[in-house]
C-alpha positions, 0 to 999 in steps of 0.5 A, spaced: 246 842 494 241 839 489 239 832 491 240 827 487 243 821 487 248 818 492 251 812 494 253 809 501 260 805 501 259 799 507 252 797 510 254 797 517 250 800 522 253 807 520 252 806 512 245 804 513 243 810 518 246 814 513 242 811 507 236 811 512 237 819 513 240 821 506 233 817 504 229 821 508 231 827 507 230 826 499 236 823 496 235 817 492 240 812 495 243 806 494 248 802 499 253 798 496 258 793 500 262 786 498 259 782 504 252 785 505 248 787 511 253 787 518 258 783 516 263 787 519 265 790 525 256 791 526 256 783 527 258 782 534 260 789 537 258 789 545 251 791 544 252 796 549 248 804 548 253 807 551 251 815 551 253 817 559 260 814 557 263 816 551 270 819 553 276 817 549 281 813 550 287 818 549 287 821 557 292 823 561 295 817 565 294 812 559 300 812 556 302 808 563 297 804 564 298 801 557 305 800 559 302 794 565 297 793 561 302 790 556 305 786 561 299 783 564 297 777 559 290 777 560 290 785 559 286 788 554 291 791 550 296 788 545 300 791 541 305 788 535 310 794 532 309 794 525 314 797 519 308 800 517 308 808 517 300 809 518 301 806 525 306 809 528 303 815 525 297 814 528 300 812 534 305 818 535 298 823 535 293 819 540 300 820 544 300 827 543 293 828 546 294 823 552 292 829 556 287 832 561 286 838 556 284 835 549 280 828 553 274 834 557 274 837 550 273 831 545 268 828 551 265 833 551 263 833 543 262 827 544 257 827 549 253 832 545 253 827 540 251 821 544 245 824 547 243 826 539 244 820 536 239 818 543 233 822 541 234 819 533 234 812 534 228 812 539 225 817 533 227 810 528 223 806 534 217 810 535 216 814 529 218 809 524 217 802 526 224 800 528 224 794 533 226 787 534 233 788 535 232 786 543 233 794 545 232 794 553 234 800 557 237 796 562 242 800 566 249 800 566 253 798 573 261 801 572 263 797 576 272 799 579 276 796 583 280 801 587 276 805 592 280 812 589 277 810 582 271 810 585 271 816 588 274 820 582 268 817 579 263 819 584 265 826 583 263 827 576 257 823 576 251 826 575 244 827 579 241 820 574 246 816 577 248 813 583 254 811 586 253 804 590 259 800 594 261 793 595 255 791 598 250 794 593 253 792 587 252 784 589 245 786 592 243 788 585 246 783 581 246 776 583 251 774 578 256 778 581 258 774 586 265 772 584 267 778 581 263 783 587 269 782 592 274 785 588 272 791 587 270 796 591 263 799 588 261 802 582 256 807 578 249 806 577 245 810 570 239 807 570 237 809 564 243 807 559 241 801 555 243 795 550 241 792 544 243 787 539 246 791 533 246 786 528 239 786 528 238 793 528 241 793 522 237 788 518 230 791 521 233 798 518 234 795 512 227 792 513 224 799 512 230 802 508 227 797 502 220 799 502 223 807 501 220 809 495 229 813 495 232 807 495 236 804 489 238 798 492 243 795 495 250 793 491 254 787 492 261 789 490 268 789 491 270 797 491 277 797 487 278 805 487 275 811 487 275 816 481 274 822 482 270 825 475 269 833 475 263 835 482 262 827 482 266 820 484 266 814 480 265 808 485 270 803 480 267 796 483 269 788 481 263 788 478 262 794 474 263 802 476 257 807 480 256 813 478 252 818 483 253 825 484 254 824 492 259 818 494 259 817 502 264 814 505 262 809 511 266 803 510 269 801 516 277 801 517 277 800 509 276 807 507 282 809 509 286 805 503 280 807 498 281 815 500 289 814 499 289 815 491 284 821 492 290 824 496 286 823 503 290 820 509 284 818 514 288 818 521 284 812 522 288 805 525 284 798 526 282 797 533 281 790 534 276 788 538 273 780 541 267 778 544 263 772 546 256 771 544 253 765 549 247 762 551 242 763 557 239 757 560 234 757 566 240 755 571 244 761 569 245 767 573 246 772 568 247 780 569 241 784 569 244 791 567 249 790 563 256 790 567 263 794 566 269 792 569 272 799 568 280 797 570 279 790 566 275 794 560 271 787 560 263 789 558 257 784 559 251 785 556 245 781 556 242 782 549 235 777 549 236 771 552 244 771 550 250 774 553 255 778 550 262 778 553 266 783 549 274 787 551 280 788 548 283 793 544 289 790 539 294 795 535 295 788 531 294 790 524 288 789 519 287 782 521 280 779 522 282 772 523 281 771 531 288 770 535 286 763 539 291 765 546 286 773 546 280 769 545 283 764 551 284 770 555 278 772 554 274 765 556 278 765 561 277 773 565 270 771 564 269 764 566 272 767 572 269 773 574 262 770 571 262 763 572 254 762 572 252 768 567 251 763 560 254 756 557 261 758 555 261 751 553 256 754 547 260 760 546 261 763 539 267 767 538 269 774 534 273 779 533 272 784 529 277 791 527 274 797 530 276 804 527 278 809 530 282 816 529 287 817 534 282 823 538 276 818 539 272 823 535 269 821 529 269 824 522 263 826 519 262 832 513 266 833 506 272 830 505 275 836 500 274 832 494 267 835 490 263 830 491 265 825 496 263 825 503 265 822 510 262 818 515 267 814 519 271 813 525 265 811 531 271 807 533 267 802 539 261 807 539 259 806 533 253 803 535 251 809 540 254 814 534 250 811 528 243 814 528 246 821 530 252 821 526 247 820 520 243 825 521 248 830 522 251 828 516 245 828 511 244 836 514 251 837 511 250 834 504 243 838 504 246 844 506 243 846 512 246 849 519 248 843 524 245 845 531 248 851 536 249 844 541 252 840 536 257 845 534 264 842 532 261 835 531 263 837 523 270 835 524 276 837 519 281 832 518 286 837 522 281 835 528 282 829 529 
């Protein structure tokens, strides 16, 4: 394909590193979106690099695990059953792919892609200047309460890592003296890292302004999309854009913008909280950041502040914060963590995750001439973002993916 001009629809952490590729590799991009930089689910997301844990949460066992899960008021999941079809739609599919079958092959896609978007983000932090943004490889420590998910654990973990019982896990992290003795160990990868993703975004942009291929960045509220011959137009509140590539990387609302172009994006909103607190000298907060595997409660030390994040809701597309999910949440980490940072000063969020019933995201054209996709990241936004980019800036530019990425470009039907 000829570059030319292209614009990218949302300036989270995917639309940017989608704009930085795109620009990069000659295209004369422009970045539009109603709230700015990182307003959305890029905000306070767990802040976790995740490239070793990428498995998709439709697996077998999940369907009754969910079923307790529902039962437990401090669980983390809730779902309110909706008259609305794209939700049992997409529910009756991620069901569909609850076995162990479909989970080792979308794992192992998205392994492959984890481990891609690794090496492009160090390139954007050694080769084009991107810090700033409290990036620490700090390990990750799985921590599982069972001794028969530890063990299932320990027998597909790899040479990097460790298996660690009860007493080295609270050997090496202090901060686990409440929640240690309720579990029987956990995995240890060293070199698993976390890193402040809002900051991410807007050192990236830092750089993204001084490109001699950037346009700019777009204030506007997007009404429709129009398709218009090998283009699509972007009809915004303000006024209509024009390119001869449109990106889609809008979070949970590129599914009702794609709609009228008879696109129906298998993407659902999960909704996500998080508690982002302050850590003083008398704090004992975690040095890797922790996992509670059975609880899916993550804390990561970011800086000099800790990010408490969990939950899965199918609630709907609402980003108002349900006060008893934001009190659970206080409450399970107060719990476990008591002297990790001042829950006093804690700020809360939560934030709508989009997500296709497999995991995998969807990266390539759409089959509208013209308009392209970069979407469905799901939690691992963050840990997808650069290579995700990257893989779509190769599609638009007619190259051929990488032998080891084969299958990353997925089709609608794949999904």
């Amino acid at each position: 394909m000829r570059r030319g001009q292209a614009i990218v629809l949302g300036a989270g952490v995917v639309g940017i590193t989608t704009a930085w590729a795109l620009a990069e590799s000659g295209w004369r991009v422009s970045l539009l979106d109603a709230r700015g930089v990182a307003q959305g689910t890029s905000l306070r997301n767990g802040g976790q690099l995740s490239y070793r844990y990428v498995a998709p949460l439709a697996d077998a066992g999940v369907p009754l695990k969910a079923l307790r899960w529902l039962l437990d008021p401090d669980g983390p999941l809730r779902w309110r059953p909706q008259a609305d079809p794209v939700q049992w739609t997409w529910l009756g599919r991620f069901l569909a792919l609850c076995n162990g079958a479909d989970n080792r092959a979308t794992a192992a896609r998205l392994a492959r892609l984890g481990q891609f978007s690794r090496v492009c983000l160090h390139d954007l932090m050694h080769g084009h200047g991107v810090q700033g943004f409290a990036w620490e490889q700090a390990g990750k420590l799985v921590l599982y309460r069972s001794a028969a998910a530890l063990g299932r654990a320990a027998a597909a973990m790899d040479t990097s890592q460790e298996c660690w019982d009860q007493a080295q896990c609270m050997a090496q992290e202090p901060a686990l003296d409440q929640l240690g003795p309720k579990m029987a160990g956990g995995i240890y990868s060293e070199d698993e890292a976390v890193a402040d993703c809002h900051a991410f975004c807007l050192s990236l942009m830092d750089k993204l302004q001084a490109h001699p291929n950037f346009m700019g960045l777009l204030l506007d509220t997007v009404q429709r999309l129009v398709p218009e011959g090998a283009r699509v137009s972007v009809v915004g509140q303000r006024e209509t854009y024009g390119a001869d590539a449109l990106v889609l990387a809008a979070g949970i609302a590129s599914r009702s913008l794609a709609l009228p172009l008879g696109l129906k994006l298998p993407l659902y909103p999960l909704k996500g909280y998080s508690l982002d607190l302050p850590i003083e000298s008398e704090h004992v907060a975690p040095r890797a950041s922790i996992t509670d595997f059975e609880r899916k409660v993550l804390y990561a030390r970011i800086g000099s502040r800790l990010r408490v994040a969990a939950m899965v809701d199918l609630v709907g597309q609402t980003e108002a914060i349900d006060q008893r999910r934001l009190q659970s949440l206080l409450r399970v980490a107060q719990s476990d963590m008591p002297r990790a940072g001042d829950y006093a000063r804690a700020q809360p969020w939560a934030g709508l995750r989009p997500a296709t019933p497999s995991g995998a995201p969807i990266i390539g054209p759409s089959g509208v001439r013209g308009l392209w996709l970069n979407l469905g990241q799901g939690a691992l936004g963050f840990t997808f973002a650069a290579g995700s980019a990257q893989l779509l800036a190769s599609q638009m530019n007619g190259q051929e993916t990488p032998e080891m990425l084969q299958g990353l470009s997925f089709s609608l039907e794949s999904v």
